[in-house]
Phi, psi and omega in degrees: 000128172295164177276180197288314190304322217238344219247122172312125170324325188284333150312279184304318175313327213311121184343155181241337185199160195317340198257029179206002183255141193243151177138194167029019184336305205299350186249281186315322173311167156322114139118329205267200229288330180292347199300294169333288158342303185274309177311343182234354175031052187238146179222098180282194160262173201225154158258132174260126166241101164170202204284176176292142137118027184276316185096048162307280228294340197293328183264018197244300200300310183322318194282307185300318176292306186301353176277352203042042189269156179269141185256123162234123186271119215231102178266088160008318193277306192271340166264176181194169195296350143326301180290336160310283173334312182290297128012271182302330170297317193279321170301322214270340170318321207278309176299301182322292195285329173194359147128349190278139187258165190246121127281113152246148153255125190249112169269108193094023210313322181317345174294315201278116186279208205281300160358261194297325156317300172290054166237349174270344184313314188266353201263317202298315201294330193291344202071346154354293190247169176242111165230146190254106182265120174255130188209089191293009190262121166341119186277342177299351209205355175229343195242136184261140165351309173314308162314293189280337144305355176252019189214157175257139189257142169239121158297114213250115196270197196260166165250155208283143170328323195282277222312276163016274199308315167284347153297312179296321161261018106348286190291305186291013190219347217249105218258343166234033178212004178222231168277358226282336187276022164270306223079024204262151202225142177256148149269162240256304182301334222255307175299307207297341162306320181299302154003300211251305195296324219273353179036035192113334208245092165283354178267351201257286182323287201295298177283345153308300172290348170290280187328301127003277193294334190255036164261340196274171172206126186305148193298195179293343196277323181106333185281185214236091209225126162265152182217167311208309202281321197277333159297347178265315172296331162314287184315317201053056144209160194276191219258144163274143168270042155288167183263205218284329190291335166083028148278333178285325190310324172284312155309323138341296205268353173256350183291289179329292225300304178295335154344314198268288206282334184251059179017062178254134140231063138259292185292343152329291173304302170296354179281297192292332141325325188290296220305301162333303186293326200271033188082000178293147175324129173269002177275313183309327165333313213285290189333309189285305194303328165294290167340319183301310189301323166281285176303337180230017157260280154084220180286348167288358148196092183306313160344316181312268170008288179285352168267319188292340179271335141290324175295341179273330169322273202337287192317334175274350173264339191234353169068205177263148016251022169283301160330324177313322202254010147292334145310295209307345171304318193274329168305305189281008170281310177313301214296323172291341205271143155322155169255179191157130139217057158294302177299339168292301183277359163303305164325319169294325194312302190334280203312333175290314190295338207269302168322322177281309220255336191094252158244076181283157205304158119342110170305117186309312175292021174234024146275136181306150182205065177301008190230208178241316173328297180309308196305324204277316170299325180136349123041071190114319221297150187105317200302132195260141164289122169306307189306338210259030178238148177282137167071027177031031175228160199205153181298095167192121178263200204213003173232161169318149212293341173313309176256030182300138168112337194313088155304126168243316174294143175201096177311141176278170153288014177248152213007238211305314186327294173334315153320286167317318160319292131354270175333278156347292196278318163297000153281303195303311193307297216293316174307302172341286207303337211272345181289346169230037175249000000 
């Protein structure tokens, strides 16, 4: 084991028991579901889904130590189905020999292709293995099906400004797995930059503050004080000219945003200007100006979409400060451009129905049916080719029968949309009429 001397601060702080993990209140409080879990000290297998430096893996070891599970840490990057197979063996010896269960855990499980994913498939389902997967990728979309019906997924968040401030001061008092033998005292400014750069990321936080402290020297005074210039030099980046609670930082970036929905671009322009000066990421800009472009535009200028997605390109060939002014191209383009946020709320309707209703069937004539087996169960039968139709369109329906008739888009009279509208209604007029000749 390295020593205390070589070992990253963010390593020794990693929690040692549940009463030292800080986060995740929506999973972890009374009463919720991990809370239940450890309480019953029942352990399914689980997806940890969200960003890096949250503490997947610190809660993976935690549930294994109160489950009493033997913990084998299985890393995506560094393993292969050779080490499963070793994996499955040394458990089942392990079961066998006294009884005991394995968690394993996969870190980045999203890395593992199909190949290797279905190699766990049958050790999860037998109960063998207990498995836990970390992952920032979406699992809907990284993970096969098989898999992912046999694990409950949790989504796991960034952590909150507070949660920060007690891993830093945790780490700066903690005398023996952290700084508490400096004696270093922070000044106000000093968290709130630190805070504000770690963006959530407590493994970011933690190694900025080592760095940090071995950069300071005590003042004349003799104390051990970070301050504000030496957190920056941590950093190699300046200060957001926020205030210290990170509240104008939200306020800012809400400033932008309605700026942009109320086709203003002067206040627009000065917002993202502020942001820009006081040091925000500018890709996360480009990110919220992509986002805006979907939600509060949509089809009422489609264009919109593909200029915020080249303002962020630029900005990644030329960085700052040339780049700055491919946001700002893009902002007064949002700002100008029609609104809709028709297609933001169709979506959620979807998504309410999916969410109610579950995975309901494919309608069988609009499934492929590539084989001679399918077509004969019914695979297709029925299905209009749109094109072998006059105006290339045709009477059929396309969503399951539960929600047949449901409309979720419903296009504005503004810019490109108005079109589409039109468009929409005049198919529905020709279906109509033809439905009744």
């Amino acid at each position: 084991m390295s020593s205390p001397a070589v070992t990253p601060l963010a390593e020794r702080m990693r929690p040692q028991t549940l009463d030292e993990y800080v986060g995740q209140d929506h999973l972890m409080g009374k009463g919720k579901i991990l809370w239940r879990l450890i309480e019953t000290r029942y352990l399914p297998s689980l997806l940890l889904w969200g960003p890096p430096g949250i503490g997947k893996t610190t809660l993976a070891r935690l549930l294994a130590k109160v489950s009493d599970a033997h913990f084998v840490f299985f890393s995506a990057v560094l393993s292969g189905v050779k080490d499963i197979r070793r994996i499955v063996e040394e458990s089942q010896e392990r079961r066998a020999r006294d009884g005991a269960q394995t968690l394993l855990f996969v870190d980045e499980i999203h890395r593992f292709n199909k190949a290797q994913q279905d190699g766990f498939l049958p050790h999860v389902e037998s109960g063998l293995l207990t498995l836990i997967g970390a992952t920032t990728e979406n699992p809907s979309f990284h993970v096969i099906a098989p898999l992912l019906s046999r694990c409950r997924v949790l989504v796991l968040e960034s952590l909150s400004e507070e949660h920060l401030r007690t891993i830093i001061l945790q780490a700066l008092s903690n005398r023996e797995r952290g700084l508490g033998v400096q004696e270093i005292a922070i000044d106000d400014a000093a968290m709130s930059h630190l805070i504000r750069m770690a963006d959530g990321d407590a493994r970011m936080a933690l190694n900025s503050l080592e760095i940090a402290a071995s950069l300071l020297r005590p003042d004349d005074a003799g104390a051990m004080i970070l301050t504000l210039d030496i957190v920056e030099e941590a950093f190699q980046r300046r200060s957001l000219r926020y205030d210290k609670t990170g509240d104008e930082h939200y306020n800012l970036i809400s400033a932008l945003h309605k700026s942009l929905r109320d086709s203003d671009p002067d206040g627009a322009l000065y917002w993202l200007a502020r942001m820009l000066a006081a040091g925000e990421e500018p890709l996360y800009l480009a990110r919220r100006l992509i986002r805006f472009a979907s939600e509060d535009i949509g089809n009422a200028d489609p264009q919109a979409l593909a200029i915020s997605i080249h303002g962020r390109d630029s900005y990644q060939a030329l960085g700052s400060p040339e780049g700055d002014l491919a946001l700002a191209q893009v902002v007064v383009y949002l700002a100008t451009a029609p609104k809709s946020n028709a297609v933001y709320v169709a979506y959620k309707e979807v998504m309410h129905d999916i969410n109610k209703m579950g995975s309901l069937p494919v309608p069988m004539h609009i499934r492929n049916a590539p084989t001679k087996l399918m077509k004969e169960i019914g695979y297709g039968k029925g299905y209009q080719y749109a094109h072998d139709h006059a105006d290339g369109i045709v009477a059929q329906d396309h969503l399951p029968p539960e929600l047949a008739g449901r409309r979720y888009y419903h296009p504005t009279n503004r810019g490109h949309e108005a079109l589409i509208k039109d468009r929409l209604t005049k198919w529905r007029e020709i279906l109509q009429k033809r439905s009744k000749e």
